[in-house]
N, C-alpha and C positions, 0 to 999 in steps of 0.2 A: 876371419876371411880377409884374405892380403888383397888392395883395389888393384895391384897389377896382376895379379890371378886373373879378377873379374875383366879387367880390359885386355886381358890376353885372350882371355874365351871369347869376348866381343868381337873381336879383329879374326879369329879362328872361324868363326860362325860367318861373320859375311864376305870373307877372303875362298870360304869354301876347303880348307884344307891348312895343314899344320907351314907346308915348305911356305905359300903365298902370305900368309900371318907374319913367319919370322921377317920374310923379305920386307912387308910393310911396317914392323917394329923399330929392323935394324938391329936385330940378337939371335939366336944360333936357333936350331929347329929343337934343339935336346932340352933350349930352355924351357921355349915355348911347349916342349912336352910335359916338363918336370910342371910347371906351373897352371897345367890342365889336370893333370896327376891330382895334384895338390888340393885343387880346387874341387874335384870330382868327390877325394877324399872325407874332407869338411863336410859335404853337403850328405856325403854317402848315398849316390845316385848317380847314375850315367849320363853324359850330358852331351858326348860323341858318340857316333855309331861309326868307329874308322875303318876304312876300306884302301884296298891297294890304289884306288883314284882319287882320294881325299880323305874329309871327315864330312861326315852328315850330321844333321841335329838330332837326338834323340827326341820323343813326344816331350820329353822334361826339360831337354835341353832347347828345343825350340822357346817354349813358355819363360824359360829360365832367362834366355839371351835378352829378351826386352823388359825384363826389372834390370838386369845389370848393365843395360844402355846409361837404363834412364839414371842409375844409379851413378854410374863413371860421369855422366853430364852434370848431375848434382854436385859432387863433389867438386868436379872445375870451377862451379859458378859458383862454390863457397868459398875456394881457395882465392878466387878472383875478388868475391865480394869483403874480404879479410884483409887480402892483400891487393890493392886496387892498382897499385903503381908497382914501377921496377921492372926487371927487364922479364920477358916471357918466356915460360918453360911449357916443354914439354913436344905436342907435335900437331902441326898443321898440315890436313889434307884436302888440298884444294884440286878439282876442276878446273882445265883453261881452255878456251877456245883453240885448236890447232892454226887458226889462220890467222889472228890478229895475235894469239898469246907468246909466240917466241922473241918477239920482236918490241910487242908496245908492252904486254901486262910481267913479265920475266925479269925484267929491269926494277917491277916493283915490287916482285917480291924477294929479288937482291938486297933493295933497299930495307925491307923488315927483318931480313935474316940479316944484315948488319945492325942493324938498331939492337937487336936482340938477338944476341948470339947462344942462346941458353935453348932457342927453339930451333926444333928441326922441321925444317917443310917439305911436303914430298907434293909434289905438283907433277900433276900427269894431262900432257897435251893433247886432245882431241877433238875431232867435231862433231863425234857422238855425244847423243841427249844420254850422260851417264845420270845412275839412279843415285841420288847420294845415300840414302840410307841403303842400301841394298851392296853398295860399291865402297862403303865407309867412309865417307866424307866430310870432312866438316864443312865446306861450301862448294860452290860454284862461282863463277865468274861468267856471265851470260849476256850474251846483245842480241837487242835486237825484242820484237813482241814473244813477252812469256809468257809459257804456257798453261793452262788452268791446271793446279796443283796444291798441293796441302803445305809447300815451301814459302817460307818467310823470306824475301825479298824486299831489301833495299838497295834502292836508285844510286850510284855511284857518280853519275858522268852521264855523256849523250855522243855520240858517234854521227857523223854528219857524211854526205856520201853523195858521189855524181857519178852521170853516164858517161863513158870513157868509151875512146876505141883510138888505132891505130891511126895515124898521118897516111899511111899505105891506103885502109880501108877506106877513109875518109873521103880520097884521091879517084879511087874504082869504084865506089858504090855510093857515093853521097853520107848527108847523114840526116838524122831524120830533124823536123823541126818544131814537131807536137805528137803528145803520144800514139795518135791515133796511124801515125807514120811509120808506125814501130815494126807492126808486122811485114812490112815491104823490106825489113830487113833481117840478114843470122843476128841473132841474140845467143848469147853466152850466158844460158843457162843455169839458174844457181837456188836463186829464189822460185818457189809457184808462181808467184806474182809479182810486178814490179809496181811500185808506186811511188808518183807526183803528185806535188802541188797545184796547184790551178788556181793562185788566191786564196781563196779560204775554203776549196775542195781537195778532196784528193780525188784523185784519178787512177784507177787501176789497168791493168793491161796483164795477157798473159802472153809474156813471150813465147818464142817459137824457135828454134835451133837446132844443130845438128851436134852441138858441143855443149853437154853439161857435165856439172863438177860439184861436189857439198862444198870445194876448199877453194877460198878468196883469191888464194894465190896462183891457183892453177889458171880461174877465170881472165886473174890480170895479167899473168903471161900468154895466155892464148888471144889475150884480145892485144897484146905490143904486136905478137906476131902476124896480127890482121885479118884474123879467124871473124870478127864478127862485135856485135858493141855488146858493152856489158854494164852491169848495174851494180857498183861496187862500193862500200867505205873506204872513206878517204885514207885511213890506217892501211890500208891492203897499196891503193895507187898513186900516197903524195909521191913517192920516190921517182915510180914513171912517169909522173904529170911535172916533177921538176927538171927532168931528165929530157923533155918533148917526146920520151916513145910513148907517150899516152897525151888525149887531149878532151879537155871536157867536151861534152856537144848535148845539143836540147837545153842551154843552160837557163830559160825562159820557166822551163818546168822543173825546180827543185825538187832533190828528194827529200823526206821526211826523216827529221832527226831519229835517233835510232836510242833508246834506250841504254848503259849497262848498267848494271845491277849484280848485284853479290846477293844470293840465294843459300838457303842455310837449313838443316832441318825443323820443322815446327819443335818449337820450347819457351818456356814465358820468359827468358831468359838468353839474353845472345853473348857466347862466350866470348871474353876478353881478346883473343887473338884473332875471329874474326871480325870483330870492333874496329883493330886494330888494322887490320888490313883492310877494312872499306875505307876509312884516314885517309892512308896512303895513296888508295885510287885518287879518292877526294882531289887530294895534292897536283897528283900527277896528271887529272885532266884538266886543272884550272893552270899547269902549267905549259900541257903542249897544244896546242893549238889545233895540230892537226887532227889531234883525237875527237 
């Protein structure tokens, strides 16, 4: 039984279909067939049920797919544990946040795909809470309080963040100067809740607005354009805050440093590459500041 059979049927199983497999491989759809074929063959049982809208798991090939997870993760963490050093092969699937990740975290993973030209990483941007096992991933990259979950997370860095709004808005509608001022004003919607400091409290509030958005970057352009104050990391508005179309305000009441963290499937075992990629965060938030 060839392990790229088993990790082909892996990637076919939770991609949902043969075309979406090949595309996350990066090899032809006829391969990806021959090597289901193959594999079906050896075991002499069905392990797809394929349909003109995909492939489904058969009852055998559901039961099947998670021995040969665990089995294809086994083997990395031998090959790792053998071979500990040297440049990395093979393929990294990371989760990035859409609003912070084109900009601050993309940079670093330039940085690991030079370091190690042998691996391929396929990074896909969003601000959807994706499933990693479900969506095949080998991590996440996540800010911010996480969620109760069966994922192995570690702390990378911390994300630091003010209340911003426009010199326009500032001008016409004041700005507030304790939380409890907050609701006298549009808020720019992003968060349920927003939260300060108070000394050794937090303080929470729930904004009110006629302008919400899931992405950082929309909030920070609608608040340059004087829509309303908003509650942002400082990764989404150093640029407008050095620019002056943004300006702190409330700056008595700090926000609360913000978590990131590189989140992984549960395994007694954290593979090499992304080891190797929490480093690199490491690196890069002891060197920017503004992160």
């Amino acid at each position: 039984m060839d392990i790229e059979d088993l990790r082909t049927f892996v990637e076919v199983a939770d991609a949902g279909g043969v075309s979406p497999a090949a595309r996350r491989l990066g090899i032809s759809k006829s391969m990806v067939s021959r090597r289901l074929i193959r594999l079906e063959e050896s075991l002499g049982i069905q392990l797809l049920a394929r349909t003109t809208r995909g492939a489904g798991l058969t009852e055998a090939g559901a039961t099947f797919r998670d021995y040969a997870a665990r089995v294809c993760a086994e083997i990395d963490v031998a090959r790792e544990t053998v071979l500990p050093t040297g440049d990395l092969r093979g393929r990294l699937r990371v989760a990035v946040p859409l609003t912070s990740g084109p900009i601050h975290f993309a940079p670093v993973l330039a940085e690991v795909a030079r370091h190690h030209p042998q691996l391929q990483i396929h990074a896909e941007y969003s601000d959807r809470f994706v499933d990693l096992i479900a969506d095949g991933f080998d991590c996440a990259i996540r800010v911010g309080a996480l969620r109760d979950s069966n994922l192995t997370a570690r702390r990378v860095g911390q994300m630091y963040g003010k209340l911003v709004a426009s010199p326009d808005y500032i001008r016409m509608h004041g700005s507030p100067e304790k939380p409890d001022e907050i609701s006298a004003h549009q808020a720019l919607v992003g968060a349920e809740a927003w939260r300060f400091l108070d000394g050794d409290k937090i303080v929470t509030v729930q904004p009110q607005g006629r302008f919400s958005s899931d992405n950082g970057a929309a909030l920070a352009s609608a608040a340059a354009a004087g829509l309303g104050i908003a509650w942002l990391p400082d990764c989404v508005t150093h640029e407008y805050l050095a620019t002056g179309m943004l300006v702190p305000i409330m700056t008595r009441y700090p926000l609360p440093a913000g978590g990131v963290y590189v989140v992984r499937p549960p395994s007694p075992h954290s593979a090499r590459k992304v080891r190797v990629l929490c480093e690199f965060l490491i690196e890069a938030f002891e060197r920017s500041p503004h992160l």
